[in-house]
C-alpha positions as CSV (number, residue, x, y, z in Angstrom):
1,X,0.0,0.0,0.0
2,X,2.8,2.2,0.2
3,X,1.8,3.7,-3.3
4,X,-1.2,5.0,-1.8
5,X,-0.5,8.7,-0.5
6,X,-3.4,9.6,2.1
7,X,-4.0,13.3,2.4
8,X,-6.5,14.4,5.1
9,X,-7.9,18.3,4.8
10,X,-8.2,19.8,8.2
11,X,-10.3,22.6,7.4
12,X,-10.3,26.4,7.8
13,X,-11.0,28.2,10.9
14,X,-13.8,25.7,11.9
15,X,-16.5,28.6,12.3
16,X,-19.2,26.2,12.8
17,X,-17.2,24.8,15.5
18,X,-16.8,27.7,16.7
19,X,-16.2,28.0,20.3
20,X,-14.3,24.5,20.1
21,X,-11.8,25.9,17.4
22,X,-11.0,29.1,19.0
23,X,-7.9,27.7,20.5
24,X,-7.6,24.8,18.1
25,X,-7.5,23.5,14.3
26,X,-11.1,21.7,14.0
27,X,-9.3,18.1,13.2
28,X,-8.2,18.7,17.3
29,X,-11.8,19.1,18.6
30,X,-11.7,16.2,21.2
31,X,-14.5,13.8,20.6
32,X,-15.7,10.8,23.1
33,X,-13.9,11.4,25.9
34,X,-10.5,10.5,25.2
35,X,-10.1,10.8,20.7
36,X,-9.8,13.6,18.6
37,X,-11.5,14.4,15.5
38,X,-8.5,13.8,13.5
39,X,-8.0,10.0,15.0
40,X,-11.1,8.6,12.9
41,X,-9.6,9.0,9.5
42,X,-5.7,8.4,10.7
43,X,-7.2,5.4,12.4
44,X,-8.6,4.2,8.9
45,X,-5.8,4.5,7.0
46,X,-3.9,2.5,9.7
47,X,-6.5,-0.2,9.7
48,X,-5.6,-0.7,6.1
49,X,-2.2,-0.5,6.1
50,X,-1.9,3.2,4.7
51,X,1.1,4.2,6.7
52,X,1.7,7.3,4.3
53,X,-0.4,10.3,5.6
54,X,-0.4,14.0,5.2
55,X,-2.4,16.4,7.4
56,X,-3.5,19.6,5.9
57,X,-4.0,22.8,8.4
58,X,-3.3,26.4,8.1
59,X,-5.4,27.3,11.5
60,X,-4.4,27.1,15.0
61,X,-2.5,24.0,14.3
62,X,-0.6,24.1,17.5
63,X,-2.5,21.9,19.5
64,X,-3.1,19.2,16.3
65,X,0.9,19.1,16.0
66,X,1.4,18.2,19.5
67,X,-1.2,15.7,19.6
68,X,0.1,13.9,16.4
69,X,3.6,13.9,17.7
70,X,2.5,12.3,20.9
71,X,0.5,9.7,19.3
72,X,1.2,8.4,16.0
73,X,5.4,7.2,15.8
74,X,5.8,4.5,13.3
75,X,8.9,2.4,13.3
76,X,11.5,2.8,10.9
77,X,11.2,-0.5,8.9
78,X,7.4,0.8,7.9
79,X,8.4,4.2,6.2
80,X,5.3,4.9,7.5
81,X,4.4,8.9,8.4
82,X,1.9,11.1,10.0
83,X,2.9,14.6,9.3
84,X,1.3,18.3,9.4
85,X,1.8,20.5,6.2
86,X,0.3,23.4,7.2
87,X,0.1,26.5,4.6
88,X,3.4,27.8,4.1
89,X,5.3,31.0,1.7
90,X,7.5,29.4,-1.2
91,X,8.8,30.8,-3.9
92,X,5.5,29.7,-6.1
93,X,2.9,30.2,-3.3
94,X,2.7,33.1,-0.9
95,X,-0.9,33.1,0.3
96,X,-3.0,30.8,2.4
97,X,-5.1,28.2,1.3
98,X,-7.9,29.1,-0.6
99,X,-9.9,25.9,-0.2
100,X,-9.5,21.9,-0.7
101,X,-8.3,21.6,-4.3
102,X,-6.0,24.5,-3.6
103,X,-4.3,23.4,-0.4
104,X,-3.7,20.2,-2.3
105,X,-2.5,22.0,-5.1
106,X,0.1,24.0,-3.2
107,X,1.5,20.5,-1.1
108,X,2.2,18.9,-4.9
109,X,6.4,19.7,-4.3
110,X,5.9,17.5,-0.6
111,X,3.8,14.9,-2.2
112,X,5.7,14.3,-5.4
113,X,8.4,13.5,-3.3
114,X,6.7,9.8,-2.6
115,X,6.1,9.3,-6.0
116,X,2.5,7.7,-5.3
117,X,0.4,6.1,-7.9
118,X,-3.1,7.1,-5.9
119,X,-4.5,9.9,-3.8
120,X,-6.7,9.6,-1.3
121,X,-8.5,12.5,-0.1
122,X,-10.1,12.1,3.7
123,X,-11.7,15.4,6.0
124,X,-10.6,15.5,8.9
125,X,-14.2,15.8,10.8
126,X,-16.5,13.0,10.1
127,X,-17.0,9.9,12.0
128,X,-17.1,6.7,10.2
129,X,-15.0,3.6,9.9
130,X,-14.5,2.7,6.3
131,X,-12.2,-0.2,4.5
132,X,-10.0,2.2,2.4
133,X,-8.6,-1.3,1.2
134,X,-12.1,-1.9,-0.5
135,X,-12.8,1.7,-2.1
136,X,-9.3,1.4,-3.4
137,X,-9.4,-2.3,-4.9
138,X,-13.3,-1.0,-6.6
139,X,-11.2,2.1,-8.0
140,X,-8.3,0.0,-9.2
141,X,-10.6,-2.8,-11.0
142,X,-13.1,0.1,-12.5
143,X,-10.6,1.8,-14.4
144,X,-11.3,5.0,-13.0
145,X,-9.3,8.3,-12.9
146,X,-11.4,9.2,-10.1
147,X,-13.5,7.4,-7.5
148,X,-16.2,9.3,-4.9
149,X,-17.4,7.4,-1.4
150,X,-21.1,8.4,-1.2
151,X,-23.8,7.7,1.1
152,X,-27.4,8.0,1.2
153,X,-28.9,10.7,3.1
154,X,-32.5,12.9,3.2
155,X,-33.7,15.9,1.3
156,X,-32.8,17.4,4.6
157,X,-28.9,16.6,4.9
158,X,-28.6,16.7,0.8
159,X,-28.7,20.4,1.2
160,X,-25.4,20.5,2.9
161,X,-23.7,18.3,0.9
162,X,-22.7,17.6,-3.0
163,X,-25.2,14.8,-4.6
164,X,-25.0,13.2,-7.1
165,X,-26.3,10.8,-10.4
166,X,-25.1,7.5,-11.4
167,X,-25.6,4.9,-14.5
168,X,-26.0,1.6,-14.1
169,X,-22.3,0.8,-13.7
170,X,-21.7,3.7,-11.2
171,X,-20.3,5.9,-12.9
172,X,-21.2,9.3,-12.2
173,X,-23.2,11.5,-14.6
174,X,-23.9,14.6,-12.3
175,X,-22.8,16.4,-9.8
176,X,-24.2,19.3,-7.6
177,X,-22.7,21.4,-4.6
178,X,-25.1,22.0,-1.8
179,X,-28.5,23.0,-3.3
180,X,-30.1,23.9,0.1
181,X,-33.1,23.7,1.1
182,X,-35.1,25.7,-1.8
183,X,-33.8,24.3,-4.9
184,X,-35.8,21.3,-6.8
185,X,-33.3,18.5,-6.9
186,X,-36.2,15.5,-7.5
187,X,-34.5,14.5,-10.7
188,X,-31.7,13.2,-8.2
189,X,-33.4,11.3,-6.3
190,X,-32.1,7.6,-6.5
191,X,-33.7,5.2,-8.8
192,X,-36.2,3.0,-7.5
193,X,-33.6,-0.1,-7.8
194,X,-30.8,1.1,-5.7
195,X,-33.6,2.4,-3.2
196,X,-34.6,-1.0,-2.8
197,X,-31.4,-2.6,-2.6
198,X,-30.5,-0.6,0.3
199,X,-33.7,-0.2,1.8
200,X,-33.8,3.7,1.6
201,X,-37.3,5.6,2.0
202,X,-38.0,7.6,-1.6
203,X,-37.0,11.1,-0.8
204,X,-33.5,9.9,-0.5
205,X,-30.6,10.9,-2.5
206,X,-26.3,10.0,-2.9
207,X,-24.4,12.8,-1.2
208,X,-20.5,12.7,-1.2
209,X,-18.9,11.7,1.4
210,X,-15.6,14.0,1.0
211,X,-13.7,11.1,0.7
212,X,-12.3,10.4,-2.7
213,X,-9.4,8.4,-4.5
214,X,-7.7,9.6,-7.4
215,X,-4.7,8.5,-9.9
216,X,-1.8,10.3,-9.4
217,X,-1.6,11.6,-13.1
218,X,-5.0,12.6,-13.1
219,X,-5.6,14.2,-9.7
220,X,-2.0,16.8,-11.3
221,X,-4.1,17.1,-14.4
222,X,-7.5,18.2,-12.6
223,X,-5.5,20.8,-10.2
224,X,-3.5,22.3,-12.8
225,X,-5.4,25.6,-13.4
226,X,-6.9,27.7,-10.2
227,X,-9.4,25.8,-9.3
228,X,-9.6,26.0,-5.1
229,X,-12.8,23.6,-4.2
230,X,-13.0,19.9,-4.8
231,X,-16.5,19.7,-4.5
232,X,-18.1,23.1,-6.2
233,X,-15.4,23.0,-8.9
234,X,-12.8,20.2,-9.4
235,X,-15.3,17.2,-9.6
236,X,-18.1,18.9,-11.3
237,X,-15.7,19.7,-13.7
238,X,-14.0,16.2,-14.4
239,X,-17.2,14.4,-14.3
240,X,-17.0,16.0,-18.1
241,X,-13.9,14.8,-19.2
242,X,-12.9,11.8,-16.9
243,X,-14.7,8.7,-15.7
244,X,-15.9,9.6,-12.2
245,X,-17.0,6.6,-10.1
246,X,-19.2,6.1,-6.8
247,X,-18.2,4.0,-4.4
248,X,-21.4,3.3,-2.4
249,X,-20.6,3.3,1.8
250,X,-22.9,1.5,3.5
251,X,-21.9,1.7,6.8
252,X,-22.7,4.8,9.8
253,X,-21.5,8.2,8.7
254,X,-21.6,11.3,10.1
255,X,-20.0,14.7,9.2
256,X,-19.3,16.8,12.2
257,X,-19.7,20.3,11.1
258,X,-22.1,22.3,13.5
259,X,-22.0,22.3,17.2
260,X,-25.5,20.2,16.9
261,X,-24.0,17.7,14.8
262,X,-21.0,17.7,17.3
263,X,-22.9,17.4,20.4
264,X,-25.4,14.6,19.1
265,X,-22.8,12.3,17.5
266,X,-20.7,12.4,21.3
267,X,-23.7,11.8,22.6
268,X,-25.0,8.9,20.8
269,X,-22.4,7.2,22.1
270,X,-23.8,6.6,25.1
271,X,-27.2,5.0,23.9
272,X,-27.4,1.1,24.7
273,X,-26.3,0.7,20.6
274,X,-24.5,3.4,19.3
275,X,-24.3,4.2,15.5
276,X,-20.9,4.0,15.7
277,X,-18.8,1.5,17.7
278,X,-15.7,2.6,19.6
279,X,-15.9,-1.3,20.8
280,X,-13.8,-3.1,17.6
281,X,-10.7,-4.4,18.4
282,X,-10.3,-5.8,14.8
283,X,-10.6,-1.7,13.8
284,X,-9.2,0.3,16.4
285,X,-9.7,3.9,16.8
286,X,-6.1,5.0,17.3
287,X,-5.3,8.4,20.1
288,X,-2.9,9.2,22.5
289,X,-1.7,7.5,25.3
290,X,-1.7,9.1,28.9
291,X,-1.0,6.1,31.0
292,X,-3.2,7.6,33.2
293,X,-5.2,5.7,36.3
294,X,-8.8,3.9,36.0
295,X,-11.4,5.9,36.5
296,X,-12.9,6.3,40.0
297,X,-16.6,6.4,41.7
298,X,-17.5,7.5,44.9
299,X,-20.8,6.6,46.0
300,X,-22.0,7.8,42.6
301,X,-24.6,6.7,40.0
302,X,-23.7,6.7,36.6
303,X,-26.7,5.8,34.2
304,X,-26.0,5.1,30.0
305,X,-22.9,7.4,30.2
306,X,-19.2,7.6,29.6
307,X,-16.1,7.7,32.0
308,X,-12.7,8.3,29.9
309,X,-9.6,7.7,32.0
310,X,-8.3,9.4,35.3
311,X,-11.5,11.2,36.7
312,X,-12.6,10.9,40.2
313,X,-16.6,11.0,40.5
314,X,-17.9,11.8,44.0
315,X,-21.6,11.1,44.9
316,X,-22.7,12.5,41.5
317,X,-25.9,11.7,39.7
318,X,-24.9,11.3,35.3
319,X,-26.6,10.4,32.9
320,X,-26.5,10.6,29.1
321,X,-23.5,12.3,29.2
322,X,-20.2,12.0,28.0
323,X,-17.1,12.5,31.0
324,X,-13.8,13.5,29.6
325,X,-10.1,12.5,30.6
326,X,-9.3,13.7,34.3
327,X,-12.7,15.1,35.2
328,X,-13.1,15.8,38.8
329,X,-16.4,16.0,39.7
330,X,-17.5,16.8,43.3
331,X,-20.3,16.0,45.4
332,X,-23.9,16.6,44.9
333,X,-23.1,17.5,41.6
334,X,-25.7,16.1,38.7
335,X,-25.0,15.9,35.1
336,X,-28.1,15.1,32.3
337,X,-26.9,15.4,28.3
338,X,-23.4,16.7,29.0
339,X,-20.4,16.6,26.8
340,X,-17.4,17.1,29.0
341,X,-14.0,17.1,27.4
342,X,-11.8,17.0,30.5
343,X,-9.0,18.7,31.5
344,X,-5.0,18.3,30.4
345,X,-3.6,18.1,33.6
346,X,-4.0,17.6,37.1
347,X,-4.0,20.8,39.6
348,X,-1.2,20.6,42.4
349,X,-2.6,21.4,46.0
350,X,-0.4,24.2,46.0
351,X,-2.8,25.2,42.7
352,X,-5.6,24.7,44.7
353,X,-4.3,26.8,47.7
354,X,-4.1,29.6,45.2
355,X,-7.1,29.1,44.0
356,X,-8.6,29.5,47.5
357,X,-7.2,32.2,48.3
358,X,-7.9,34.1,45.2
359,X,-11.7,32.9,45.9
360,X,-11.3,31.0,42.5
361,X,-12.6,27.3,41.4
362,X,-10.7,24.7,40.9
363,X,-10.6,23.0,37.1
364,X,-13.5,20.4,37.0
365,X,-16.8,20.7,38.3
366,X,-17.4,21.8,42.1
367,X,-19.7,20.4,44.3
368,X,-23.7,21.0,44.1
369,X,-23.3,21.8,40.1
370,X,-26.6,20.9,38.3
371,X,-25.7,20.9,34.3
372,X,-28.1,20.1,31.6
373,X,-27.9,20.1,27.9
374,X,-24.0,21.5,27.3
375,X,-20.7,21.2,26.0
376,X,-17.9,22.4,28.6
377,X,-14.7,22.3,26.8
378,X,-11.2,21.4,28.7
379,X,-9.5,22.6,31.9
380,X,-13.2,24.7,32.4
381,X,-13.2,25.6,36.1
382,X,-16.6,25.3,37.6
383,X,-17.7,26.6,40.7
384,X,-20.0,25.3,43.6
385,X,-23.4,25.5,43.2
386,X,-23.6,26.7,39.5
387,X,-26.6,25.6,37.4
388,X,-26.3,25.8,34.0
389,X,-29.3,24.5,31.2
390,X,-31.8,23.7,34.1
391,X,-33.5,27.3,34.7
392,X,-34.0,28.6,31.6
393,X,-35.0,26.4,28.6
394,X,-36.0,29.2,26.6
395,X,-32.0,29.4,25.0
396,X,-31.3,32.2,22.2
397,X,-28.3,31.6,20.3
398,X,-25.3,33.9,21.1
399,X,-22.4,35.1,22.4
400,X,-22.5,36.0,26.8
401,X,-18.7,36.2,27.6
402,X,-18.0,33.5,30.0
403,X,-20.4,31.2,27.8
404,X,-21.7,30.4,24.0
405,X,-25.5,29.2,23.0
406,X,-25.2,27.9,19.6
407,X,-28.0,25.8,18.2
408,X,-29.6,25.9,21.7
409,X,-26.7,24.0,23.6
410,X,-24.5,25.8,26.1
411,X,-20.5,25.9,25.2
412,X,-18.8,26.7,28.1
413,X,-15.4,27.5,26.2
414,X,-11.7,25.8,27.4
415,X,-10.5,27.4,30.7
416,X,-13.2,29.4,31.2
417,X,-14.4,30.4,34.4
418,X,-17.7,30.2,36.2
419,X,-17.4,31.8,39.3
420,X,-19.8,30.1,42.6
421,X,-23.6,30.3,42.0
422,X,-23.1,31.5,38.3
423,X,-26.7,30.6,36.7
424,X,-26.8,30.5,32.7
């Protein structure tokens, strides 16, 4: 596989994201407790022994660079590689990425360099688990110059993503970018075969995935003009001249783009059979390792929910909630629908002393919280007796300082402060 290059776009600024990218590159938005976004595709390519793989970024990429230097070290008899090529000056090139096709574009002189015979193009915020081994043997044996993963989704998703038409042998005859909510799109709906085969209801339609695999030659040939977006521009455009395949994913996808999408994929995890399975030891999820202690629970009860590593739970009542590496959660304190990401490190009692003498909380949750319906990012500090989503239901989106609403869910940003008693 070692002529397979894999390429993974991390993104722009991540403004849907946005409080969880204000300090970090959207592929380093921790997800489940103890992953990051960027894991799921890194962790495919390593289940199918693609050991070649670029990362993308030109924002806030700090964080993502430590994280991949902690976590993914290949031997030296693999030639294998995980490395950040974030947007850069050269003598060719002295802006920033203008979008996908560009930033690909503008890596050719890096990427030349392991003289691959295939591209494979991941994004580096969806959750699936894919066999790239699978999509690439379909793209070799087609004869393709260029090969799209799709998935079907509703008239509701399709307006978010690129759909698309097949013939009878799957090769693509269509293409369009997001046509929202508004625009007639019933000539794309999927033909009553296919709709059968995989038991889909009749409003449904194929929507790329992101995800696609292109010959070398051809992927140079298709960038070589100033085209900056894959999916508006690049496909659409060698749909026309090239054959374009689909590669039909059945399996659970989800692309994490909003804060709603974010917050409901974390907390589907929890359910008695999630969508996707964290549980596979034949496909791993890959992340760093802390060597950090088990979890502990004191006189707590913990009901459909998630303990990563290292926290210490003390006579708390959670449920549905997600409980990130080294929480420490005091007493009294109950938790319904929370996603919360943890902290990095543990607070020295000389920490705390200053903390208590500066009247300030100490990272984690204090005692008596009551928290409903939120995300609280990592190393948040909050203080005893604060309520947060119980009072008010009646949530308009926006910006209040110490705290986000976006999409109706509560943000509380990393290392932010809620002082004692705070009620949002």
């Amino acid at each position: 596989m070692s002529e397979v290059l894999s390429i993974v776009l991390g993104g722009g600024k991540g403004t849907r994201l946005f409080p969880l990218t204000q300090e970090r590159a959207k592929p380093a938005v921790p997800f489940g407790g103890k992953y990051r976004l960027v894991d799921i595709p890194i962790s495919n390519c390593i289940n199918a022994g693609l050991r070649q793989i670029y990362i993308l970024t030109q924002f806030n990429s700090a964080s993502l660079h430590l994280h991949l230097a902690q976590t993914y070290v290949f031997d030296s008899f693999t030639n294998g590689f995980v490395e950040i090529l974030a947007a850069e000056q050269t003598f060719e090139h002295s802006g920033w990425f203008e979008g996908t096709a560009d930033a690909v574009r503008k890596n050719f002189l890096h990427f030349r360099t392991q003289n691959p015979s295939y591209y494979l193009i991941l994004s580096g915020d969806q959750l699936y688990r894919m066999d790239l081994q699978d999509i690439l043997k379909k793209h070799r044996d087609s004869g393709a110059a260029i090969t799209i993963a799709c998935t079907v989704v509703n008239r509701q998703d399709a307006s978010q993503l690129g759909i698309l038409k097949t013939d009878k042998n799957n090769r693509i005859t269509e293409f369009l970018e997001k046509p929202g909510p508004a625009k007639d799109i019933g000539d794309f709906k999927i033909p009553a075969e296919l709709r059968a085969a995989k038991n889909a209801k009749e409003d449904s339609y194929l929507a790329s995935m992101g995800i696609y695999v292109f010959n070398a030659k051809n992927m140079e040939n298709c960038l070589a003009n100033e085209l900056t977006d894959f999916g508006k521009e690049v496909i659409p455009q060698a749909i026309n001249n090239l054959k374009v395949n689909a590669y039909i994913f059945d399996g659970y996808w989800e692309d994490i783009g909003t804060i709603r999408s974010f917050y409901e994929a974390n907390l589907d995890l929890t359910s008695l059979r999630p969508r996707f399975d964290f549980y596979d030891e034949d496909k791993p999820i890959y992340t760093h390792l802390r060597n950090l202690p088990p979890s502990k629970m004191n006189f707590s009860n913990m009901n459909q929910s998630i303990a990563a590593e290292g926290c210490i739970i003390t006579n708390a009542s959670i449920a549905n909630s997600i409980v990130g590496v080294r929480t420490i959660i005091e007493s009294g304190s109950s938790l319904n629908g929370v996603v919360c990401m943890g902290a990095d490190y543990y607070e020295t009692e000389a920490e705390k002393q200053k903390n208590t003498e500066a009247r300030l909380p100490n990272i984690g949750i204090g005692k008596g919280v009551i928290i409903k319906g939120a995300i609280i990012d990592k190393n948040a500090c909050i203080g005893d007796g604060c309520r947060i989503g119980v009072d008010n239901l009646n949530r308009e989106d926006g910006n209040y300082g110490h705290y986000h609403i976006i999409d109706g869910i509560i943000v509380i940003p990393k290392n932010e402060v809620l002082y004692p008693g705070t009620v949002i």
